[in-house]
C-alpha positions in Angstrom: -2.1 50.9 123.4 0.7 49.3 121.7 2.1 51.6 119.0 0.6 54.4 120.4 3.3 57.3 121.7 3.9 57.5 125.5 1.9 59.0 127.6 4.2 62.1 127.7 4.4 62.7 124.6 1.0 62.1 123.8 0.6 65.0 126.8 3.1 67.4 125.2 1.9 66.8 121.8 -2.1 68.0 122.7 -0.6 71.3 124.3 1.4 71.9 121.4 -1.2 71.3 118.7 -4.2 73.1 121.0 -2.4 75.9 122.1 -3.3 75.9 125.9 -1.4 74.7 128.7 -3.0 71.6 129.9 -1.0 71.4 133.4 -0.2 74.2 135.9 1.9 77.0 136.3 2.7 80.3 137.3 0.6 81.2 134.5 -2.3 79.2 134.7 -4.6 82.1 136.2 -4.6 83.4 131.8 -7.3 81.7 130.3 -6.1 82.5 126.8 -4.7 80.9 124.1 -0.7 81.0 124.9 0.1 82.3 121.1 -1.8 85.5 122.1 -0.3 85.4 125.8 2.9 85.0 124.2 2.2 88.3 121.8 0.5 90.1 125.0 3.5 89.6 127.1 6.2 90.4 124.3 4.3 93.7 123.8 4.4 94.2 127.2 8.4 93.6 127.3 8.8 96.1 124.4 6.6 99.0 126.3 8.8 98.8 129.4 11.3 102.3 129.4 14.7 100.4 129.4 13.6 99.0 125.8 11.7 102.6 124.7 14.9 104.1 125.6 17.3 101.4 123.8 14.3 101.5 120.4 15.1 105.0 120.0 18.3 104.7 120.2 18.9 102.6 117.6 15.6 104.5 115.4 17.8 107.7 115.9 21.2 106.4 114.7 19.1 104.5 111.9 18.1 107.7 110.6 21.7 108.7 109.6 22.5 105.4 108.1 19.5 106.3 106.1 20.7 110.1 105.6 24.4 108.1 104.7 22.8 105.9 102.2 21.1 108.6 100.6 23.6 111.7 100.7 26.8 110.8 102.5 27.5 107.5 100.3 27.3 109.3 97.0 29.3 112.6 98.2 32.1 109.9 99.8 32.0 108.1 96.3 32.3 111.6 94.3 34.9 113.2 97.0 37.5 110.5 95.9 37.0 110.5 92.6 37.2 114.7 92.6 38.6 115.2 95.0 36.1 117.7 96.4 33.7 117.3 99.1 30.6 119.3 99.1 29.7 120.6 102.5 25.8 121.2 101.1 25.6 117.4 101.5 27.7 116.6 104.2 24.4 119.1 105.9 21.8 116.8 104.4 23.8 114.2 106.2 23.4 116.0 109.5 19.8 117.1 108.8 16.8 115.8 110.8 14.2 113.5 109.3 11.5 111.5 110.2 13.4 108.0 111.7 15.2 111.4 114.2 12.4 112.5 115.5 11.0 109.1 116.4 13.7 107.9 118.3 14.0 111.1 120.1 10.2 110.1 121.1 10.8 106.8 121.9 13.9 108.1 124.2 11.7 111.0 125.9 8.7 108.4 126.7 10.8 106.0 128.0 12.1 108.6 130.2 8.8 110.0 131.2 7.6 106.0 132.0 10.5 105.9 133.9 9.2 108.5 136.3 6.4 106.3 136.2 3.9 109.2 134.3 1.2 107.6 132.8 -0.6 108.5 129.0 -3.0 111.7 129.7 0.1 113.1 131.8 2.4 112.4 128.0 -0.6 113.9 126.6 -0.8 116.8 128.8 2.5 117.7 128.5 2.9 117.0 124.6 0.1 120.2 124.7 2.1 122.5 126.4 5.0 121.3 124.4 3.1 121.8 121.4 1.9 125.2 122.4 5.3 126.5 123.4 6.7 125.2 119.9 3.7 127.1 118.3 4.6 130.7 119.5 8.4 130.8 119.6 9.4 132.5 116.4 12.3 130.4 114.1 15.7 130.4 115.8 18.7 130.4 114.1 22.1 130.6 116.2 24.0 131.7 113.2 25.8 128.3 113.0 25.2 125.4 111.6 25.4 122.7 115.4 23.7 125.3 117.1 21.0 125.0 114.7 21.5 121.5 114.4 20.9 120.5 118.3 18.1 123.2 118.9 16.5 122.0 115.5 15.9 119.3 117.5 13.1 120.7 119.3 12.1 124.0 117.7 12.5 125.6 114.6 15.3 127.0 113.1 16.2 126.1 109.6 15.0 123.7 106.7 18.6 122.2 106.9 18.8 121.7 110.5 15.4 120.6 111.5 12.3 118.6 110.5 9.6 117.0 112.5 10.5 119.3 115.7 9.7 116.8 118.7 7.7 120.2 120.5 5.3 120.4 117.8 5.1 116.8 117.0 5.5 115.0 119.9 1.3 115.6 120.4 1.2 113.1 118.1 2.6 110.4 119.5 1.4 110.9 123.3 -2.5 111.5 121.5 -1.6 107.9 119.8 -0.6 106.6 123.5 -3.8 107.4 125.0 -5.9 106.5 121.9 -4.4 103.5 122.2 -5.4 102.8 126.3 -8.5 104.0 125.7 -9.6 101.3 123.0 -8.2 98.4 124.4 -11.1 98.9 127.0 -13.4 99.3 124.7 -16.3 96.6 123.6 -18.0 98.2 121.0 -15.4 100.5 119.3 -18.1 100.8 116.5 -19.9 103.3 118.4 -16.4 104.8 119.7 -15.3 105.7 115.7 -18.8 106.8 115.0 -18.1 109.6 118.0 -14.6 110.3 117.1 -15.5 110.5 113.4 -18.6 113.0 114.5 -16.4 115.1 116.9 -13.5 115.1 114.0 -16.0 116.9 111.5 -16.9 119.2 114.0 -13.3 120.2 114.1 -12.3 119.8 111.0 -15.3 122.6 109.7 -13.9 124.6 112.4 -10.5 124.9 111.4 -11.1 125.4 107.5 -13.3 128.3 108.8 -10.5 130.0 110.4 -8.9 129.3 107.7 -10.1 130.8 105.2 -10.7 133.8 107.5 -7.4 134.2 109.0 -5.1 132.2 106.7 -2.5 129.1 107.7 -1.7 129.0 111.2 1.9 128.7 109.6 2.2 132.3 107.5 -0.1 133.9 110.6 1.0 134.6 114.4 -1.4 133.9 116.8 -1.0 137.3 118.5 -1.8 138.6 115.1 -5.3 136.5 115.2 -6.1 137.7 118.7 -5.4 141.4 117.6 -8.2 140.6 114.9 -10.6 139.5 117.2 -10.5 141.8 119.7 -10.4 144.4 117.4 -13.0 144.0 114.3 -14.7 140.6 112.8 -12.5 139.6 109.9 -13.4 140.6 106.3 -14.3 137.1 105.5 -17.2 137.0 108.4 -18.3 140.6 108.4 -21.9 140.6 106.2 -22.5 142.8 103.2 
């Protein structure tokens, strides 16, 4: 054995190259390789509702350093040259985007983990969320913060809102519980070839009510119901 490493070493160096741990511990009872117990348990840390919360926090107040970069940094540059500072854009700099409403997710899940809910209750209550957001007509407060906070969740202006979390927020629980339900999957072949089956199914659906009732946007849903009950549409009714 001369010239060969101590036995330590040699020990240490076999885990390291392998990737398993070749003495015990507290985590011995995982068979798998520690690069993907290291990525399991890091996902795990990231999913707890302390760091959801703290996530879209920071994905919320990243959205107006993007709104700064893109309106507020030009309208700071030409208010001292001018002199003038344009309120239009100091509004785009408030407005809702994208980065907004995903922090405002991350902050609502964390809270509803927190009360220890699990994904089909998110789900769940994303539908009713959705629903409600749906029927209630565009609401403007006649000011510009009023719109600004309620814009938040509903409707009220194209400056003040974008992405409203009541009619988006489906999205994100549906993604929650897609996302539990394929990580016990085995053959999620068969699983897409459903969903893609079922997702037809809708989809012909929907462009049928389409074309006889129009855009769910331009077309209150009392206004369908009032159709329905009262005569087949022009589009269904035969020649």
């Amino acid at each position: 054995t001369t010239g060969l490493p101590a036995p330590s070493f040699r020990f240490r160096l076999t885990a390291d190259t392998l990737g398993v741990r070749l003495y015990p511990s507290r985590c011995r009872a995982d068979s798998g390789l520690s690069p993907f117990r290291n990525v399991r348990r890091r996902a795990h840390r990231k999913s707890t509702p302390k760091n959801l919360m703290l996530r879209g926090v920071k994905l919320y107040l990243l959205g107006y350093l993007l709104n700064f970069l893109r309106y507020g940094m030009y309208n700071l540059g030409e208010g001292i040259i001018t002199g003038e500072f344009r309120s239009d854009i100091l509004k785009a700099f408030l407005g809702m985007d994208i980065l907004h409403f995903a922090g405002l997710a991350l902050i609502v899940t964390g809270v509803l983990k927190l009360l220890k809910l699990r994904e089909v209750h998110l789900l769940a209550i994303a539908g009713v969320l959705s629903l409600i957001g749906s029927v209630i007509p565009v609401i403007d407060t006649g000011n510009f913060a009023g719109n600004w906070f309620i814009g938040h969740f509903v409707t009220t202006n194209s400056e003040t809102c974008c992405f409203v979390f009541f009619n988006w927020y489906i999205f994100v629980a549906a993604g929650m519980v897609f996302g539990k339900i394929i990580r016990g999957i085995e053959n999620r072949d068969r699983l897409y070839k459903r969903l893609l089956i079922i997702s037809c199914c809708v989809m012909a659906v929907y462009i049928t009510l389409t074309f006889c009732f129009g855009t769910f946007s331009s077309v209150k849903i009392t206004t369908i119901i009032q159709r329905v009950c009262r005569k087949p549409p022009d589009c269904c009714q035969s020649t």
